[in-house]
ROLOMI-784685 format. One record per residue (C-alpha): residue number from 1; residue in one letter; x, y, z. Coordinates in Angstrom, 3 decimals, always signed. Layout:
N
   i aa        X        Y        Z
 NUM  A        X        Y        Z
...
This chain:
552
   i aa        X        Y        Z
   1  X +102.989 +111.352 +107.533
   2  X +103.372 +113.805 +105.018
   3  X +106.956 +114.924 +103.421
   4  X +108.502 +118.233 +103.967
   5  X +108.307 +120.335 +100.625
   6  X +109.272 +123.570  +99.145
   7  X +106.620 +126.502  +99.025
   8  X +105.186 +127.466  +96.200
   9  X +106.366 +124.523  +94.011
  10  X +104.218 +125.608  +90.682
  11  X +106.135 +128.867  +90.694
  12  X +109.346 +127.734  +91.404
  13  X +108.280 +125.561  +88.040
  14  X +107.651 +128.519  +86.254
  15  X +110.697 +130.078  +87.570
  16  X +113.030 +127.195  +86.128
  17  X +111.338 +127.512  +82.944
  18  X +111.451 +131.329  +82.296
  19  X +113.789 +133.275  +84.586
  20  X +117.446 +131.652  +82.574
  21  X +116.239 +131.424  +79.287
  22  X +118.510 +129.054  +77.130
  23  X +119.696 +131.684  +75.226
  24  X +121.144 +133.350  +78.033
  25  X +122.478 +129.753  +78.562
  26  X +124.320 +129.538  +75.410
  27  X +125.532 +132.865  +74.784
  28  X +126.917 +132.692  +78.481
  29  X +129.094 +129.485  +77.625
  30  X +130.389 +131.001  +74.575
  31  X +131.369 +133.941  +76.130
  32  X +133.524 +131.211  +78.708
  33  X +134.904 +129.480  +76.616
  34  X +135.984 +132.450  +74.613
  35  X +137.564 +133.880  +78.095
  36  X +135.503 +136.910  +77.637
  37  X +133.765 +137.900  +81.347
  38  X +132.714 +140.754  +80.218
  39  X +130.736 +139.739  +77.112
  40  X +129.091 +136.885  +79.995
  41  X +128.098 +139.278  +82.152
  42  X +126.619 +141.090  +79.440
  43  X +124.879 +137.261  +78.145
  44  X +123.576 +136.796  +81.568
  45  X +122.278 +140.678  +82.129
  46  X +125.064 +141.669  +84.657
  47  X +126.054 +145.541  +84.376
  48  X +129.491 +145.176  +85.306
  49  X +129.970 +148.976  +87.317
  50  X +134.160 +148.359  +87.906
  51  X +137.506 +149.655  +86.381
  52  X +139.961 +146.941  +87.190
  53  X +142.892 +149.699  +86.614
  54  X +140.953 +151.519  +89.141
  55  X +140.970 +148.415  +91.845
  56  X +144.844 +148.114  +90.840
  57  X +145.239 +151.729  +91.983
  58  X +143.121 +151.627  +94.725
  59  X +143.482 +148.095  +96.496
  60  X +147.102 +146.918  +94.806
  61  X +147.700 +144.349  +92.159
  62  X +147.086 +141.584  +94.086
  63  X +143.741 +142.517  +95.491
  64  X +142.724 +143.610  +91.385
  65  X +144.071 +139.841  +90.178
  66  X +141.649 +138.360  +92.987
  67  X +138.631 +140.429  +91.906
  68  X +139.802 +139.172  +87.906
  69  X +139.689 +135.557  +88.864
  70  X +136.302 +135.741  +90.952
  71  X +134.966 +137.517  +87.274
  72  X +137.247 +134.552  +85.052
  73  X +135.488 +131.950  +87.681
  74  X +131.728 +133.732  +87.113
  75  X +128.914 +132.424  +85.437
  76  X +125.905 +135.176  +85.752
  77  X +123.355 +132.150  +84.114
  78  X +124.693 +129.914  +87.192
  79  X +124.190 +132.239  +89.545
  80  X +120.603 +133.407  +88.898
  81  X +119.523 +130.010  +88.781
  82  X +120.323 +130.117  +92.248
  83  X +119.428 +133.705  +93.902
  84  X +115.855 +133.898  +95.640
  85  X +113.072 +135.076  +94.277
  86  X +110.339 +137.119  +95.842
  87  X +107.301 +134.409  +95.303
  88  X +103.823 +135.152  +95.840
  89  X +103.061 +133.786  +92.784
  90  X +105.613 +135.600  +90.932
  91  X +108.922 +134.687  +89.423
  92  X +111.003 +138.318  +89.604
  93  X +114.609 +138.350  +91.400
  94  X +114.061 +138.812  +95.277
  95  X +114.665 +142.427  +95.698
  96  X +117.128 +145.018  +97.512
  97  X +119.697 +142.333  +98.239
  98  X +123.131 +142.385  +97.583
  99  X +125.509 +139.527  +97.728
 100  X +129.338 +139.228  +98.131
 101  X +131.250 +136.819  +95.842
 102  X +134.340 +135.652  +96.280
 103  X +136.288 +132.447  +95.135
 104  X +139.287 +133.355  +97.986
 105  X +140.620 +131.296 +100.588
 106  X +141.678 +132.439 +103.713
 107  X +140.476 +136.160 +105.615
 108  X +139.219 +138.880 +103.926
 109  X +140.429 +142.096 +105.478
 110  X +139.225 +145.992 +105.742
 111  X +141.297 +147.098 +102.832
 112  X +140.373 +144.416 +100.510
 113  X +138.312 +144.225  +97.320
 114  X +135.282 +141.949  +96.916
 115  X +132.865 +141.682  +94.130
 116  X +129.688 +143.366  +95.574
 117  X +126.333 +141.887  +93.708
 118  X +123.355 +144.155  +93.390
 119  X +119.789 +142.793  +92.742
 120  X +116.647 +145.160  +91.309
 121  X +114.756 +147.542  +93.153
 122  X +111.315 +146.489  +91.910
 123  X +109.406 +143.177  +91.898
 124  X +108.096 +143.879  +88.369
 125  X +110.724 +145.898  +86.576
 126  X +114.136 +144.901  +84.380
 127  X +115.841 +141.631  +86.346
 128  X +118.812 +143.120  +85.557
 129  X +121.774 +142.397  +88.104
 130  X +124.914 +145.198  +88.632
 131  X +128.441 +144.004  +89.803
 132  X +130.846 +146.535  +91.476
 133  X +133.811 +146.570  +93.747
 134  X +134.232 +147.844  +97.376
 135  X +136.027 +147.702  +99.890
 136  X +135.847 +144.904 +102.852
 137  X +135.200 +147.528 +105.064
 138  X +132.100 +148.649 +103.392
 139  X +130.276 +145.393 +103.577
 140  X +127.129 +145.527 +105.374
 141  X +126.359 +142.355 +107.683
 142  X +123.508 +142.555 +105.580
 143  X +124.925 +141.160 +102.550
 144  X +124.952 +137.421 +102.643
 145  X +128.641 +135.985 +101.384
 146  X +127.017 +133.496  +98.451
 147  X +128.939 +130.494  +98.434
 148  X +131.022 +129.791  +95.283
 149  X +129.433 +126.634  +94.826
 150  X +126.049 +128.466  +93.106
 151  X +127.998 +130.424  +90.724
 152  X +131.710 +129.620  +89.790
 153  X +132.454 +127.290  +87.248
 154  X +135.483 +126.090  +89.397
 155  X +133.130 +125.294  +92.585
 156  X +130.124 +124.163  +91.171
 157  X +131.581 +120.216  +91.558
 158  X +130.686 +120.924  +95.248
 159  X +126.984 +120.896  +94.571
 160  X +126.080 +117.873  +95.187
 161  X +127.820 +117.888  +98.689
 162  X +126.241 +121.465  +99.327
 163  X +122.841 +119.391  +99.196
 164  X +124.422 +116.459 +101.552
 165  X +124.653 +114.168  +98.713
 166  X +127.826 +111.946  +98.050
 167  X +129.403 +110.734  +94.766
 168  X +127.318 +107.630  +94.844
 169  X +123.932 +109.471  +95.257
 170  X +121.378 +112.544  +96.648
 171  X +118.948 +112.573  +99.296
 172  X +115.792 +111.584  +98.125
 173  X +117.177 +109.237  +95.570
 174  X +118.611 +106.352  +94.940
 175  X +122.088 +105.544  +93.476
 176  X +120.686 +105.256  +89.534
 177  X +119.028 +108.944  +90.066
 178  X +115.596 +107.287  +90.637
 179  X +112.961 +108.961  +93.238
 180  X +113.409 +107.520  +96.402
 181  X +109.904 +106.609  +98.278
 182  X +109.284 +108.821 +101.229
 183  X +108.084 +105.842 +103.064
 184  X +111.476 +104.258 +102.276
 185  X +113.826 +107.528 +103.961
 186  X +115.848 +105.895 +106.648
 187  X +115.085 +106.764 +110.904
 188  X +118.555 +107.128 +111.646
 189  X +121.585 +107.944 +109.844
 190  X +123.897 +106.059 +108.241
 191  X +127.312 +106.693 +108.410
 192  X +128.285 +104.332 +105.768
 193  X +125.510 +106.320 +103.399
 194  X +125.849 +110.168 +104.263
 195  X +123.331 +110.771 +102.048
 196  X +120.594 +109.559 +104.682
 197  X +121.481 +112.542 +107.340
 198  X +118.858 +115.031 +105.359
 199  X +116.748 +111.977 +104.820
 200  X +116.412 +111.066 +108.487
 201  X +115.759 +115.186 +108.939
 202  X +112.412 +115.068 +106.688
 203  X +111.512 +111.941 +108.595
 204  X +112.113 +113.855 +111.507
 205  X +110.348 +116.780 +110.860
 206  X +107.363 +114.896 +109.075
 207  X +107.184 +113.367 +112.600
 208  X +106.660 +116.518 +114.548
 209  X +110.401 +115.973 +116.174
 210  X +112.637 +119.236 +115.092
 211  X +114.830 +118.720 +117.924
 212  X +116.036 +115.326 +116.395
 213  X +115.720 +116.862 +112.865
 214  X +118.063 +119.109 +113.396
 215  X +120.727 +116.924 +115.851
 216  X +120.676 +114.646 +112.583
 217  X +121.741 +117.117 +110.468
 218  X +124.549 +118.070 +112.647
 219  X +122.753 +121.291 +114.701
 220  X +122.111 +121.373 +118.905
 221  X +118.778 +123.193 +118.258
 222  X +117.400 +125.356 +120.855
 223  X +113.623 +125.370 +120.847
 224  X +112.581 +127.378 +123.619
 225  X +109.609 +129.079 +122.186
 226  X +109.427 +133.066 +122.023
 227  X +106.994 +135.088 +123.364
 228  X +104.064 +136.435 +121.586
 229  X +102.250 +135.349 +118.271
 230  X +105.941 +134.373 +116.588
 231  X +105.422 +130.892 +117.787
 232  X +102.997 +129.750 +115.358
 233  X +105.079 +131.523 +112.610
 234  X +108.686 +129.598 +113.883
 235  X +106.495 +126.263 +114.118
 236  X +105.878 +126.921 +110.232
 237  X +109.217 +128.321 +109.703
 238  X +110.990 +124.989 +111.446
 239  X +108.874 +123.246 +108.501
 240  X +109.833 +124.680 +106.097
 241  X +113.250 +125.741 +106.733
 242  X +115.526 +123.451 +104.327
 243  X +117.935 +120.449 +105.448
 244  X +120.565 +122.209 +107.304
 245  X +122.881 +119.828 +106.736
 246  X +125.847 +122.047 +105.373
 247  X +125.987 +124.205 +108.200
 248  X +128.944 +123.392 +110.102
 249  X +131.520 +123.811 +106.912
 250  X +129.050 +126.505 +106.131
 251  X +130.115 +128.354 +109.227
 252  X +133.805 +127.547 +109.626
 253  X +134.296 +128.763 +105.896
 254  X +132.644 +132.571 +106.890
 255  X +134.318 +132.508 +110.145
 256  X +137.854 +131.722 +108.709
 257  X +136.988 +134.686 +106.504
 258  X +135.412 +136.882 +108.265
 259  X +135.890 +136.140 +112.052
 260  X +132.379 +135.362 +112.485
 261  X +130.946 +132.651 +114.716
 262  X +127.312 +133.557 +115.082
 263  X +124.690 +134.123 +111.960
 264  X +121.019 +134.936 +111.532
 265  X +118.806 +132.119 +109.056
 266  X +116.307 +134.582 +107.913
 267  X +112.723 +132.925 +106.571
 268  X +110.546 +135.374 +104.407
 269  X +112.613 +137.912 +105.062
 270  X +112.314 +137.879 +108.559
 271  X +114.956 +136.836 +111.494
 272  X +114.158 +132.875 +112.559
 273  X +117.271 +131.466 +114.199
 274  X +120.675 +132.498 +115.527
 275  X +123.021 +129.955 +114.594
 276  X +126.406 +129.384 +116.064
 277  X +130.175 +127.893 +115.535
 278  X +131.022 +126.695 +118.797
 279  X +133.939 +124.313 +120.014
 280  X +133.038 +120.403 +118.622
 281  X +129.169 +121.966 +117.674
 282  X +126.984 +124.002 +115.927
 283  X +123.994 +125.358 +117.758
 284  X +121.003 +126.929 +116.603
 285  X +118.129 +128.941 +118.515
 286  X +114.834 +130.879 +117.754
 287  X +114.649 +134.351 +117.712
 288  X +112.064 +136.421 +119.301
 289  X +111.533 +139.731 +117.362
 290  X +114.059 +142.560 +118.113
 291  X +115.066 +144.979 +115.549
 292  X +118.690 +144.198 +116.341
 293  X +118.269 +140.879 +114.790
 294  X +118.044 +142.997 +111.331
 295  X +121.367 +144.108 +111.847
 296  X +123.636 +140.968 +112.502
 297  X +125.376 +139.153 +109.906
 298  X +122.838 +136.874 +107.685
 299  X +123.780 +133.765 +106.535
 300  X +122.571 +133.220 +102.789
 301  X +119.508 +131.558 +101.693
 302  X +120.681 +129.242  +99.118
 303  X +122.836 +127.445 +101.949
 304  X +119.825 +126.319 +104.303
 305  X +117.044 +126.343 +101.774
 306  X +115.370 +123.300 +100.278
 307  X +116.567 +122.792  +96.857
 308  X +114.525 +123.895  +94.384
 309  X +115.652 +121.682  +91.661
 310  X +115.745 +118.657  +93.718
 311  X +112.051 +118.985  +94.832
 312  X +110.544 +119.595  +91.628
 313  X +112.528 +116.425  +90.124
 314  X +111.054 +114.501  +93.125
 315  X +107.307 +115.547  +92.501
 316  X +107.616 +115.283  +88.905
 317  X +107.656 +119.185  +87.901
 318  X +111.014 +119.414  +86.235
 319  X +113.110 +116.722  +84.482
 320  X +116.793 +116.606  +85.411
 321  X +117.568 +117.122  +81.583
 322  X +115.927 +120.128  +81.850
 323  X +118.542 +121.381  +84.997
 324  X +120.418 +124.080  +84.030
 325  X +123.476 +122.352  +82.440
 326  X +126.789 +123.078  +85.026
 327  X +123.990 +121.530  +87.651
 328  X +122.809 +118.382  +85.622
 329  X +126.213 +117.254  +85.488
 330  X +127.046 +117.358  +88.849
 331  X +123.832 +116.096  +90.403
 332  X +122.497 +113.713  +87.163
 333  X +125.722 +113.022  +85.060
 334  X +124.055 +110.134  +83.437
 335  X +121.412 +112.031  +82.126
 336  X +121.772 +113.717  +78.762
 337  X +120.974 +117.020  +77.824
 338  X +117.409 +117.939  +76.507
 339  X +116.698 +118.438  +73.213
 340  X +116.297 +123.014  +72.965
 341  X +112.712 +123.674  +73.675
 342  X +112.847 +127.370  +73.486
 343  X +111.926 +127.132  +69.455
 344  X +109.273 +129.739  +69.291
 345  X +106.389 +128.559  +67.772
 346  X +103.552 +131.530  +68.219
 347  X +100.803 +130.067  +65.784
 348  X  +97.484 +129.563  +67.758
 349  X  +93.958 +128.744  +66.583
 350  X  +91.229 +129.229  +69.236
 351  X  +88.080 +128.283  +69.363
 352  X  +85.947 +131.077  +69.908
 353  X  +81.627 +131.128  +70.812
 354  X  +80.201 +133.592  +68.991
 355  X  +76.573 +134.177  +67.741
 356  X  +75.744 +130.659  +69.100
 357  X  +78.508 +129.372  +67.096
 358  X  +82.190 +127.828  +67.340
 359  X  +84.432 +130.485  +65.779
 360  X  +88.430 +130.393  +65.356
 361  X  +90.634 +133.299  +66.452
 362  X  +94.391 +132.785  +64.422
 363  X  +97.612 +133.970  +66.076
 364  X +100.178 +134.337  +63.050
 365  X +102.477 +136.284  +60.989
 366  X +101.942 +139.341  +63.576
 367  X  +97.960 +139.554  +63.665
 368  X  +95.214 +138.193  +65.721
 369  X  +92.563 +137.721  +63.239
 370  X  +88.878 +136.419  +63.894
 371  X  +89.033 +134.251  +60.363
 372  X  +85.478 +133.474  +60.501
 373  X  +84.701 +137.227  +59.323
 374  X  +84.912 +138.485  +56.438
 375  X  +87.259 +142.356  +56.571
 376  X  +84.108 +143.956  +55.956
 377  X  +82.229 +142.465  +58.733
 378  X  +85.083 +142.993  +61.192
 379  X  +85.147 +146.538  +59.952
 380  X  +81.699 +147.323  +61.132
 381  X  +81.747 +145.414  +64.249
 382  X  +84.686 +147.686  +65.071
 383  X  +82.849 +150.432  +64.057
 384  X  +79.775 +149.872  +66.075
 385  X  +82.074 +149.157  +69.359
 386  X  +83.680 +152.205  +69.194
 387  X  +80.150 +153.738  +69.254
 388  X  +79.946 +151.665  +72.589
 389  X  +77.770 +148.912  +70.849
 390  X  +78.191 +145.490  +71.407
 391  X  +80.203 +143.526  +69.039
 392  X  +80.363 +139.634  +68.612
 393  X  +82.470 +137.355  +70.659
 394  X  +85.166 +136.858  +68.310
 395  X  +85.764 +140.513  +68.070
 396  X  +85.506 +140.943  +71.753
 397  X  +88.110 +138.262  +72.726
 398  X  +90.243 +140.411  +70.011
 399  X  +89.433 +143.769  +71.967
 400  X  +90.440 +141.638  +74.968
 401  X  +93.865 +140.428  +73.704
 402  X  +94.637 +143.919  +72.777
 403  X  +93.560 +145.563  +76.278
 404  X  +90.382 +145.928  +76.946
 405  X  +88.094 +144.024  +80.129
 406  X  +86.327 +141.616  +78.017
 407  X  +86.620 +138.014  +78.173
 408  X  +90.256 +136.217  +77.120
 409  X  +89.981 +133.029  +75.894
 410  X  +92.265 +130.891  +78.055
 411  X  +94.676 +129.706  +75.230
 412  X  +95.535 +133.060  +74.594
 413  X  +95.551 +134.388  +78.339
 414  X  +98.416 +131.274  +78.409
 415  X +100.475 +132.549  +75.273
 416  X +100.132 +136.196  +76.787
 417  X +101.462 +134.957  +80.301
 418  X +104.441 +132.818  +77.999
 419  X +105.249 +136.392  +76.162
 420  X +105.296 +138.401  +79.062
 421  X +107.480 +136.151  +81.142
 422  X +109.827 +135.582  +78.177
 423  X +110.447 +139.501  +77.965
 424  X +110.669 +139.749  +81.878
 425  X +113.584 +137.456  +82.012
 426  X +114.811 +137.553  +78.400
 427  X +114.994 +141.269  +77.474
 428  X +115.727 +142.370  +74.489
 429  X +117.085 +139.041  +72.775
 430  X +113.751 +137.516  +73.954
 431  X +111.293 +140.094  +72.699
 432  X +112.800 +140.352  +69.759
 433  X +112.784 +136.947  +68.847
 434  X +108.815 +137.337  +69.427
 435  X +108.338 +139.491  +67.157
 436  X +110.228 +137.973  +64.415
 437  X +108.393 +135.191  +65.344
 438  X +105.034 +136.520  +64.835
 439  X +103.627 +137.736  +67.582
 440  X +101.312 +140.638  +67.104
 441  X +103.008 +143.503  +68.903
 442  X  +99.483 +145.222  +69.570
 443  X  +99.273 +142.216  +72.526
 444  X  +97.901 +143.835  +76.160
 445  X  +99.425 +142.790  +79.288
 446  X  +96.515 +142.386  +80.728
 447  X  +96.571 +145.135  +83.404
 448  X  +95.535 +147.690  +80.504
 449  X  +99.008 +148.151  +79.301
 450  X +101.017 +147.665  +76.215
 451  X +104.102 +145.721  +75.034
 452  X +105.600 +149.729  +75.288
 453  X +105.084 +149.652  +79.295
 454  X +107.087 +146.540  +79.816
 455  X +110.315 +148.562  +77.828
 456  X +111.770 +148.914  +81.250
 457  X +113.171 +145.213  +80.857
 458  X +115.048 +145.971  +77.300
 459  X +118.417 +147.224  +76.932
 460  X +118.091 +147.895  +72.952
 461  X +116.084 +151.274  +72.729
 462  X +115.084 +150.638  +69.008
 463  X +112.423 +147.746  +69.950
 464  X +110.719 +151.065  +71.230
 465  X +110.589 +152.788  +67.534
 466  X +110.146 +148.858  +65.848
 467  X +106.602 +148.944  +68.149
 468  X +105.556 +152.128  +67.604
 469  X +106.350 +151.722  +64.045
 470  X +104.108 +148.726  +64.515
 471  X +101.275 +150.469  +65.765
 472  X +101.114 +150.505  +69.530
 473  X  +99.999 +153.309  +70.909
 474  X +102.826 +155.211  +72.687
 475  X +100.609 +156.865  +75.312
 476  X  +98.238 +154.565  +75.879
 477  X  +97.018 +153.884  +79.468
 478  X  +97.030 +150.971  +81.568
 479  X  +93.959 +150.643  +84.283
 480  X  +96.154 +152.985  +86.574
 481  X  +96.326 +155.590  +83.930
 482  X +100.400 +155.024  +83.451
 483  X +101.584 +155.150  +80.376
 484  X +104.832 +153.505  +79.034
 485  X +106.734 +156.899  +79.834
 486  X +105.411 +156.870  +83.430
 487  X +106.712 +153.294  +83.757
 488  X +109.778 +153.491  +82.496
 489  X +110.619 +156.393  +84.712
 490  X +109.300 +155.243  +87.577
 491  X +110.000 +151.233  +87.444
 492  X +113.599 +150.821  +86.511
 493  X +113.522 +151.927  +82.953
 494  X +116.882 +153.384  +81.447
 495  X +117.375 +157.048  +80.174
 496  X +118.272 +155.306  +76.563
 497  X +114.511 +153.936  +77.113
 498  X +112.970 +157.439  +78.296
 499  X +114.368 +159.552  +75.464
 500  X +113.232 +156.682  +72.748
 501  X +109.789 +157.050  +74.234
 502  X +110.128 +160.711  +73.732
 503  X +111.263 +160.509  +70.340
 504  X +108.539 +157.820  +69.260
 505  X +105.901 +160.609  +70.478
 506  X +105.150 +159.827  +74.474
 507  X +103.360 +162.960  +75.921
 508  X +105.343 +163.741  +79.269
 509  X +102.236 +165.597  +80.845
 510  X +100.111 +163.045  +80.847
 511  X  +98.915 +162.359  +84.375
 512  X  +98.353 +159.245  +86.070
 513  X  +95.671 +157.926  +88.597
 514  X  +97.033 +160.216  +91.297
 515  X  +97.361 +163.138  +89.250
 516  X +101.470 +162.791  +88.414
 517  X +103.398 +163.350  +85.346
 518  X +106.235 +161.397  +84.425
 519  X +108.162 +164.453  +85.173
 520  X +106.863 +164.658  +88.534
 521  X +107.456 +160.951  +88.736
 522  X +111.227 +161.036  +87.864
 523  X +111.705 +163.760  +90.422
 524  X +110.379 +161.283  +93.614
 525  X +112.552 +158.621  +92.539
 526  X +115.736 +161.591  +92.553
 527  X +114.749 +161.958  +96.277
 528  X +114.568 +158.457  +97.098
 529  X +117.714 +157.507  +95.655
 530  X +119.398 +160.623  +97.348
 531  X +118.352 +158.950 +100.546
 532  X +120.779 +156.128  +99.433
 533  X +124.187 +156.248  +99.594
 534  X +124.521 +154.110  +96.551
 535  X +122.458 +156.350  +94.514
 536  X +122.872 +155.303  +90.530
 537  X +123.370 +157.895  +87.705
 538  X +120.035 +156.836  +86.208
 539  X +116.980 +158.747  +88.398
 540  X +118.355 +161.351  +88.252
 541  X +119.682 +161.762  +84.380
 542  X +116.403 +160.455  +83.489
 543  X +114.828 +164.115  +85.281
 544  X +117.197 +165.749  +83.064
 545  X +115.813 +164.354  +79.890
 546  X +112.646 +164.668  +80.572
 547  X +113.052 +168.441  +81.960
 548  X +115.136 +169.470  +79.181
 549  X +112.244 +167.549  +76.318
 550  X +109.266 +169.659  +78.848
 551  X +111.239 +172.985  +77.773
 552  X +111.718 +172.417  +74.124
């Protein structure tokens, strides 16, 4: 009998060790304990798009001081920790959601003001979040209400019972914190030990019974199978659907706020089950596919999901020191903080075959340097590749680290993946702390493209100059013929970004693989936006810089 687990476990591994970067972590609690919500929004990459005057004008002063304590009560590292992410073997922000937060009690009516959470647009662009008000009669059933518990200081004591722990312990482990055995998860629930109710669901579910999975957990599930081929894909989604144990308060909390008795659990994106408040129950049932089902109100992920953090601690991926720090003291309070392992330490030697012989390639003070050749040596073997010669191995894996198809030695394909992630989820802080920490800014990201054509997740436009100062090519080509410009146009990059391209040189002609300029480029995303009613000021000032630069 094997135990119910989380999908995608290494990435979710990955994900805990890149996407809140202690930096973020620490300039965020400053910010707190300052009182300053705007400077940790600004730690944890939150554009904050709201005039609180304007909410006092618009909504009255009580709705604006409700909107001030939900941003008091916010902590943007806390809450990306805890949004979704797209998978697939990637670690980005799940995309085109938007979340409602709100610390309130009671209903939330037409007229009133809720913070509105926006995530990105694109899987591999900035993982920069935007916070804005509107009005409760603009929410979309679409927009999950994210419980307070994954990202307000004053509700994150409630995690542990979010995951149907107790005081005394969590399910899966035993009252010091230890790992409990699988084999040693309890058949029927304890009332006397709470914590056994998602316990007895794995058991359940391990045992090919989601009927009595779910009836542990509190939930009258309705299995009547769908037509068509969505009953293989609801047996799999009944797997790996989380412990629904916090349902029922789950519900009563969004229907005393919203009126709402019936939700949709979505699972990869798509509608699974219809679950419902009724009298003394909750019921659940699986949906067969109807567009409709896209429409109704969706409950939020985090609520039904298996907890990341809990199942890499079980299988050994993630040590609860390592838990972001508001969550290791309310699911591990004996455990002590980990020592800071973000110190950057970029030096590598790598052991290189060339000629027949072991070679080392040195990554320091800014260079990659094959220091078993003499300059003059290297000079010629760089000479006789650009006359499409072959060169040795040691200059190869340099071409390769710089862009070029050749071969990567795998310590180096590890420190570029390390880089690259850093910079995804760390920005500008993060990038340039690698380059003060040596890394040579001529590094490829392995798809052909520069440190230039990942700009699009910076905020600080002269990191653009400091690289082209250093020597990276400004239009240089990735293998789909972008260039940086074409990027940041195109994947999320800011008009402060676009006009330091221009100004460091980028060429806004230059066509790409399907024949379009980054001109041409910034005029598509225009008409896509204007498609949206929540079209942002960027697309479309970004067309105006780069139309204005054309006719210089």
């Amino acid at each position: 009998m094997n135990q119910p687990t989380l999908a995608e476990l290494p990435v979710w591994q990955r994900i805990r060790r890149y996407a809140v970067p202690p930096a973020m972590i620490e300039a965020a609690a400053t910010a707190r304990a300052d009182g300053d919500w705007r400077a940790c929004c600004a730690a944890g990459r939150i554009d904050v798009d709201l005039d609180l005057a304007e909410v006092r004008r618009a909504h009255g002063a009580r709705q604006a001081d409700l909107i001030e304590a939900d941003l008091a009560a916010l902590a943007p590292d806390l809450l990306r920790w805890h949004l979704p992410r797209v998978l697939g073997g990637r670690t980005s922000l799940a995309t085109h959601h938007d979340w409602l937060l709100s610390t309130r009690a009671g209903r939330i009516g037409a007229d009133d003001a809720i913070l509105v959470l926006r995530a990105p647009k694109t899987v591999d662009g900035s993982q920069r979040l935007r916070l804005e008000v509107r009005a409760g009669a603009e929410a979309n059933p679409g927009w999950p209400d994210l419980p307070p518990v994954f990202w307000s200081t004053e509700h994150v004591d409630g995690l542990r019972a979010a995951y149907g722990g107790t005081p005394r312990r969590l399910p899966g482990f035993e009252a010091d914190g230890s790992v409990r055995p699988f084999e040693a998860y309890p058949t029927r629930v304890d009332p006397a030990d709470p914590a056994t109710r998602a316990e007895v669901f794995d058991r359940l579910i391990a045992a090919g019974d989601p009927v009595g999975a779910w009836a542990a957990a509190g939930v009258d599930l309705d299995t009547t199978p769908p037509e068509g081929r969505r009953r293989n894909y609801l047996a799999t989604a009944l797997v790996e659907l989380a412990l629904p144990v916090g349902l029922a308060a789950e519900l009563t909390r969004l229907r005393e706020r919203y009126d709402l008795d019936r939700l949709v659990i979505r699972h990869d994106e798509q509608p699974t089950a219809e679950v419902r408040h009724e009298p003394h129950r909750v019921t659940a049932r699986l949906l067969d596919y109807d567009r409709q089902h896209y429409h109704s109100p969706v409950l939020a992920g985090p609520v039904y999901q298996r907890p990341a953090d809990l199942e890499l601690i079980r299988h050994g991926l993630l040590d609860p020191a390592e838990l972001h720090p508001l969550v290791r003291e309310v699911l591990f309070p004996a455990t002590p903080a980990a020592p800071a392992r973000d110190r950057l330490d970029l030096r590598r030697d790598v052991p290189v075959r060339c000629r027949g012989e072991w070679h080392t390639l040195r990554h320091a003070d800014g260079r990659l340097d094959p220091t078993s050749h003499p300059p003059e040596e290297v000079r010629r073997e760089q000479l006789l590749g650009g006359l499409g010669g072959q060169v040795a191995g040691c200059l190869s894996a340099v071409a390769a680290w710089r862009g070029s198809t050749d071969h990567l030695p795998r310590p180096l394909k590890q420190l570029r993946r390390d880089v690259l992630l850093r910079i995804q989820h760390g920005g500008t802080a993060a990038l340039a702390a690698l380059l003060d920490a040596g890394l040579d800014p001529r590094m490829g990201d392995g798809r052909g493209g520069t440190l230039l054509h990942h700009v699009r997740s910076l905020d600080d436009a002269a990191l653009v100059g400091r690289l082209a100062d250093a020597g990276v090519p400004v239009d240089a080509q990735d293998r789909r013929n972008r260039t940086a410009l074409h990027v940041a146009t195109s994947d999320g990059g800011t008009p402060e970004m676009v006009r330091a391209l221009l100004e460091a040189g980028a060429d806004p002609t230059v066509q790409d693989e399907n024949g379009y300029d980054p001109v041409e480029m910034a005029g598509f995303k225009v008409e896509m936006y204007e498609e949206d009613d929540e079209e942002p000021p960027g697309p479309r000032l970004i067309l105006q810089i780069l139309e204005e630069w054309t006719e210089q």
